[in-house]
N, C-alpha and C positions, 0 to 999 in steps of 0.2 A: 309634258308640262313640268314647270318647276314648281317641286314638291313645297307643302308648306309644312317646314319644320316646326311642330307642335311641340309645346312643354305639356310632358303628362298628358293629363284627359281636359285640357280648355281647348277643343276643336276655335280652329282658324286665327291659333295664336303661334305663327312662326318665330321660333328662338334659337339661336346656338347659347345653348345650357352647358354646365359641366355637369361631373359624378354626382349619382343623387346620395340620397339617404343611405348609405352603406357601411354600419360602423364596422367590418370586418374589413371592407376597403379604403378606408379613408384614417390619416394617419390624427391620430386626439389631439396633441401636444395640450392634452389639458392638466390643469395640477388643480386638486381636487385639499383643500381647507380643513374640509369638516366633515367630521366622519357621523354628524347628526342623519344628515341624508346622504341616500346613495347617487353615486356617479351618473348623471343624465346623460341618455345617449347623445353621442355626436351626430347629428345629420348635419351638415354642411355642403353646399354644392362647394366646390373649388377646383381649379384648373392646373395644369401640368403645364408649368412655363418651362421646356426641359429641351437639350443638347446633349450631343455627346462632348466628353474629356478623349482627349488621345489615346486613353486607354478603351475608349468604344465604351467607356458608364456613361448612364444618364446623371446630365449633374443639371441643376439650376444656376441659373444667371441671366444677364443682363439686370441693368440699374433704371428705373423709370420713375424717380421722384420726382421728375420736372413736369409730370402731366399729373399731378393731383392736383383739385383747385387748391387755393390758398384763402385763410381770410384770417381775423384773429381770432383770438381761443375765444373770447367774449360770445362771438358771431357764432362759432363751432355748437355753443354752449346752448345759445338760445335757440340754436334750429334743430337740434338733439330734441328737448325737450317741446320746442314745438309741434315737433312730429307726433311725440307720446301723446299732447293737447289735441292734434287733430284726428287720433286713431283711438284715446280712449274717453275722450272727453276728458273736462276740469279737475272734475274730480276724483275721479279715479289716477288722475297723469300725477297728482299729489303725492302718491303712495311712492314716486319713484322720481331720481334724481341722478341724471345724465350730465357729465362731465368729462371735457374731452382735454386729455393730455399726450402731446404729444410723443414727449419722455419713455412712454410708459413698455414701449420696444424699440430697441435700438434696429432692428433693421428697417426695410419697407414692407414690411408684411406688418397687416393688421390684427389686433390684439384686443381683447375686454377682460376687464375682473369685474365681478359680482359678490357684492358685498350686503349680507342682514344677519345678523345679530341682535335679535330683539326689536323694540319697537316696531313703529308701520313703515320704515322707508326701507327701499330697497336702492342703495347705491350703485351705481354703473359710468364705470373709470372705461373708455376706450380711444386708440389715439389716433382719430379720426369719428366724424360724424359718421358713418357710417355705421365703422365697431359698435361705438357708443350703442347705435338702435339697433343694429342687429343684437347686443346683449340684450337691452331690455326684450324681444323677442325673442332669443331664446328662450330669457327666463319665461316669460308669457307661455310658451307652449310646453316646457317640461316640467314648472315646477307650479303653474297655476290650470293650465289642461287648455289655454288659450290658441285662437285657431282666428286666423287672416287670412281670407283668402280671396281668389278671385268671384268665385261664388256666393260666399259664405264665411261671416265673422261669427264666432263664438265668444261670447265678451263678455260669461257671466261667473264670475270669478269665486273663487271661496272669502269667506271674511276675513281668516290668518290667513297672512302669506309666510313661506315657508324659510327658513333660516338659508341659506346659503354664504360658501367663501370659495369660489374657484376662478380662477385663471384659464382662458384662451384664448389659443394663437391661432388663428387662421393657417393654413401649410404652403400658401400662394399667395403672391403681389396682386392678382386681378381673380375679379373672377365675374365673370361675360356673360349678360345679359342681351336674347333677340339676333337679329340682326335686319339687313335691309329688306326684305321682303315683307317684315313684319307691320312695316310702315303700311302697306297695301291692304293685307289680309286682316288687320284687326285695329290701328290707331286711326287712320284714316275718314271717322268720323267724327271723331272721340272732341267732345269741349275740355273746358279748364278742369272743370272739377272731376271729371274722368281720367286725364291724365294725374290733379294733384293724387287722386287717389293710387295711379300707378306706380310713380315714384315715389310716394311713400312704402309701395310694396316692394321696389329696388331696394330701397336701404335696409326695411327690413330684415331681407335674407340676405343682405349683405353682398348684392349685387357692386360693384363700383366703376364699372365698366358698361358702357351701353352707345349703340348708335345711336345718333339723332341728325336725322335728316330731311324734320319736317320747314318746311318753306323756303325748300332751297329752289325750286322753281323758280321766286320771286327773284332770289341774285342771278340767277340767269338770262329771266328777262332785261334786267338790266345790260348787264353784260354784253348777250347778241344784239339789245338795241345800238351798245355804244362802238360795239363792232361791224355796223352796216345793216343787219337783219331787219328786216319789215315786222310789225306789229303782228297783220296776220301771218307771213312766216313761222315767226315764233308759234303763236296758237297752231296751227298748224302741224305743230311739232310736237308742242306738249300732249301725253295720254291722259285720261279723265284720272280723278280725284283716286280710285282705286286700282286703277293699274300704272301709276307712277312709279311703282319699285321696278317694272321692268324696263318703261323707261329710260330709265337711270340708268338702266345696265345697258341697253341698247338692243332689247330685245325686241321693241317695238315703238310706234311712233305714232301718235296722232287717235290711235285706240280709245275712242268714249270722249275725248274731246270737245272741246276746247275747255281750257279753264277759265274763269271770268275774273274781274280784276279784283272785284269783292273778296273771290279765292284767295288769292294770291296775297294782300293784305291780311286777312285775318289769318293765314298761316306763318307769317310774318311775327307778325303780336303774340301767337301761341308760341312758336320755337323761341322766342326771347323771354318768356313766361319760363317753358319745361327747360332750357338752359341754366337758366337763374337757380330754379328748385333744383337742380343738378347738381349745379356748384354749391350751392349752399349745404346740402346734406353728402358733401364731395363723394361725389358720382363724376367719372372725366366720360364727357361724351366725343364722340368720335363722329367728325362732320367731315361732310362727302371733300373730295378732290376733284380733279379733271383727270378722266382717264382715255380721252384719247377718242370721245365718242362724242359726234358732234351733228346739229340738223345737216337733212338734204339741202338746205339754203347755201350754204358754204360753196357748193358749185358754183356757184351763179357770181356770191361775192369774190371769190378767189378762185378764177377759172384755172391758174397755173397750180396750185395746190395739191400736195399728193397728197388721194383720196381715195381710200379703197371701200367698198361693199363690206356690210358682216353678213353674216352670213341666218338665209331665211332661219326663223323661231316659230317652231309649232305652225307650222303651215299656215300662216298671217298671208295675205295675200300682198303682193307690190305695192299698195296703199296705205300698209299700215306696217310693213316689215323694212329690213334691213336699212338703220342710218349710216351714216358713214364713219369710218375712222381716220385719223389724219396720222400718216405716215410720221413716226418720229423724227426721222430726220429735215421734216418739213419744219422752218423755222418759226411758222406762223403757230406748230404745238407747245411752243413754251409761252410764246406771247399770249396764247390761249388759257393755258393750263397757272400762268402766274396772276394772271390779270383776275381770272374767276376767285383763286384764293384771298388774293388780296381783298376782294369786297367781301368775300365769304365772314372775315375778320374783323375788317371793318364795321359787318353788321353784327356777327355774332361774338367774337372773340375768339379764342381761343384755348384749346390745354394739349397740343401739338400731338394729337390722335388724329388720321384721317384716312378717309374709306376714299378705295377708288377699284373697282372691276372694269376690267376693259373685257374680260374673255369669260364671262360667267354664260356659259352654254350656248355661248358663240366661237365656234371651232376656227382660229386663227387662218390667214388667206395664206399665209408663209407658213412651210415647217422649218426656215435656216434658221437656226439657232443664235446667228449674232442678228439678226432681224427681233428675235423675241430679247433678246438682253434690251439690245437698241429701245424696245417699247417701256421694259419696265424702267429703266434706267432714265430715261424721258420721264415717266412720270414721275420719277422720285426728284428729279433735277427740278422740276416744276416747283413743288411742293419746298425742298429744301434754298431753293430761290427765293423763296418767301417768306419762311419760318426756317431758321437754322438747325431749329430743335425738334423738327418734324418727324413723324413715325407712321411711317403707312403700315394699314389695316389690312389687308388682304384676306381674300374668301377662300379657302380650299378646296371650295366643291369641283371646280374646275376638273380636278385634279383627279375625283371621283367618276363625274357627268363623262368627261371626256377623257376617259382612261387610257385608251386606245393612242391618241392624239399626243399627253402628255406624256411621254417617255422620260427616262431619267435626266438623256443629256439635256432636252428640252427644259424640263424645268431648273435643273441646276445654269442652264442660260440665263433663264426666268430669275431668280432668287436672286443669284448671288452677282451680275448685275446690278444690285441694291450693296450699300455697305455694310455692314454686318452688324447687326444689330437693330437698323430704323427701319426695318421691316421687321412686323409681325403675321404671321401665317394664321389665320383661323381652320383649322383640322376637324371639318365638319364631318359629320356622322365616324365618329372614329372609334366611338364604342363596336360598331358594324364593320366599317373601313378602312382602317386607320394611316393615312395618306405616310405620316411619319415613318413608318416603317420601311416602304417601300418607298421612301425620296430621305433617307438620311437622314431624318430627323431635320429635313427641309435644309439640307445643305449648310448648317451652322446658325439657319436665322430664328430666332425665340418663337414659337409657336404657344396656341393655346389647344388643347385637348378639348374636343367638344363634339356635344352628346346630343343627337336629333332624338327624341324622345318616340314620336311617333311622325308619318308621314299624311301630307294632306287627303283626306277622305277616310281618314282612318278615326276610325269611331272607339272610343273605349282605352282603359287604362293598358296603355303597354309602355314597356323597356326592353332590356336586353340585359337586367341584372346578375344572371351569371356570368356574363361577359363582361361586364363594368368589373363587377366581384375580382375575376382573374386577371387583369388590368392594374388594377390600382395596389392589390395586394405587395408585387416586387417595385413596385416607383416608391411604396412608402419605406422598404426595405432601407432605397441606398437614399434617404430623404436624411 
């Protein structure tokens, strides 16, 4: 089965995380004011967006300012402090004043100062909403002993709050929150006020990266309706409310089914709800793509269509296993794979993030290697068809699950195929596996380092901390 990537000890919360709490492994770039009090540790999760130079160092690069949302500093300013409003109440949110300037780091990496000197406010300069409330959380948990959690808030503060003047820089452009499976194992029932309370937990830790791929059922039914599919078809095809993430990936079909139309609407209304609180506290969500995985209906509508089998998932029986895939050279996968983005946009918008797995623990029916260029390069052709500015997301487990299967030249088909840069690789369980190594640092294409905490059924607080520790120590070296 596909494991469910757990953050920490919150069983049935799948994530791809970065480095935890490690201040011997994770680089400070703090600058420290006031020698009234001492330097608070750094625990920051943050990610290794990292390549080789010719000379085989890892350096950092690529540029991705065109996927933050946007709004004015006004709007920045008010959802900063709104957040503070709806995490510590009225008045207590008094004590602190959140201010977002853009200025305030010249790169794309995000930054906060904390500022008290006397009186009750505590200032917080960061240039993005985001920064902004992950400052005030910082401060909240190291210099007032405050604690937000999924379990468990702690919110009962001292009367003085404590002087501080320091400066920090976050050491990474993103840093990744979840991924698609998570959709299944844990949001999947969740109302409004359970998600607002969510993403106000993203911005706290300073999350600003995240999937979101609730109601996207709904643009599909659309879609296969306006491309010939039957009503029941469709249901047919869609899995029940809790195993959509496999779904998606094309691991299985019709599983707990059908969805009703009530579903499909109010998943609608919610994904344009958690978008909006997305964008507003900029958070860029990353909303699914067409990867190439399409109902058993398609036979029927397009008998000439090259369409291959994926291959049986967890021994599903013929009823509920293997959809089909559409050969990319078939012209009907772009007409497919543009038509679905375009509505995808049309309903949600955009910040030119987008997930698409065609091969997450479904073992390809070809090993030629310009057969696999051929799929990825399809689906980027899709996507960049539509959005110029587009960046596909990609899962690395593949790369793990089916080790055997992806060999080097295989994947460097895979990768680079794509143009270099609008793909990014997610390098899942890499504190255990680390895919990078053993694929080049993914062929040139930006990747993000990331950290399965615990796996599904695994009860209790684990990591692999000595291994993160020896990890992160030489990346912060040549940082």
């Amino acid at each position: 089965m596909l494991p469910s990537y757990l953050h920490c000890f919150k069983l049935f919360f799948s994530l791809v995380i970065l480095a935890t709490s490690l201040d011997s492994a994770l680089g400070h770039n703090i600058s420290q004011r006031s020698s009234t009090f001492p330097e608070p540790k750094w625990g920051r999760e943050v990610i290794a967006e990292m390549t080789h130079n010719n000379s085989g160092q890892r350096i950092s690069k690529f540029h991705f300012s065109h996927v933050r949302p946007s709004s004015t500093v006004y709007e920045q300013n008010i959802a900063a402090q709104n957040l503070v409003r709806r995490v510590m109440g009225e008045n207590t949110a008094r004590h602190f004043n959140l201010t977002v300037d853009n200025t305030l780091t010249k790169s794309e990496k995000d930054a906060f100062h904390l500022l008290k000197k006397g009186g009750n406010i505590v200032h917080i300069v960061g240039n993005s909403v985001t920064a902004a409330v992950s400052g005030f959380h910082y401060y909240l948990k190291h210099y007032l002993n405050g604690h937000i959690s999924w379990d468990y808030d702690q919110l009962e503060l001292p009367d003085t709050y404590p002087d501080v003047d320091i400066y920090i820089k976050f050491p990474e452009r993103f840093r990744l929150f979840q991924n698609v499976c998570t959709q299944s194992y844990s949001y999947v029932w969740w109302n409004w006020a359970r998600w607002e309370r969510e993403i106000d937990r993203w911005a706290l830790n300073g999350f600003n990266l995240v999937y979101a791929g609730t109601g996207v059922e709904a643009v599909w039914t659309k879609v296969y309706r306006e491309l010939g599919l039957s009503q029941r078809e469709i249901a047919d095809y869609f899995s029940g409310p809790a195993f959509l993430a496999w779904n998606r990936m094309g691991n299985v079909r019709g599983w707990g089914g059908p969805l009703s139309v009530a579903w499909h609407s109010g998943q609608s209304l919610l994904q344009r709800r958690i978008l909006s609180r997305m964008r507003e506290l900029s958070i860029t969500p990353i909303l699914p793509a067409f990867s190439g995985i399409v109902p058993n209906a398609f036979q029927r509508l397009y008998p000439n269509a090259q369409l291959s089998k994926l291959s049986r998932w967890c021994n599903f029986e013929d009823k509920y296993c293997c959809p089909l895939l559409l050969d990319p050279s078939d012209e009907l996968f772009s007409k497919v794979g543009t038509k679905f983005l375009q509505e995808v946009i049309a309903q949600f918008g955009t910040n030119h993030m987008y997930s698409a797995d065609t091969f997450n623990e479904n073992i390809p029916q070809h090993g030629d290697v310009e057969y696999l260029a051929n799929v990825s390069r399809s689906i980027y052709q899709a996507m960049s068809d539509v959005d110029s500015n587009a960046i596909w997301v990609l899962q690395g487990w593949m790369f793990v699950n089916q080790v055997l299967y992806w060999t080097q030249d295989k994947v460097k088909a895979f990768l680079t195929a794509v143009p270099q840069g609008k793909l990014l690789v997610l390098d899942l369980a890499a504190e255990q596996i680390p895919s990078h190594d053993r694929l080049h640092s993914f062929y040139g294409q930006p990747y993000i380092w990331c950290m399965l905490h615990n796996f599904g059924g695994t009860l209790g607080m684990h990591g692999s901390l000595p291994k993160v520790n020896a990890v992160w120590k030489p990346i912060n070296l040549i940082r």
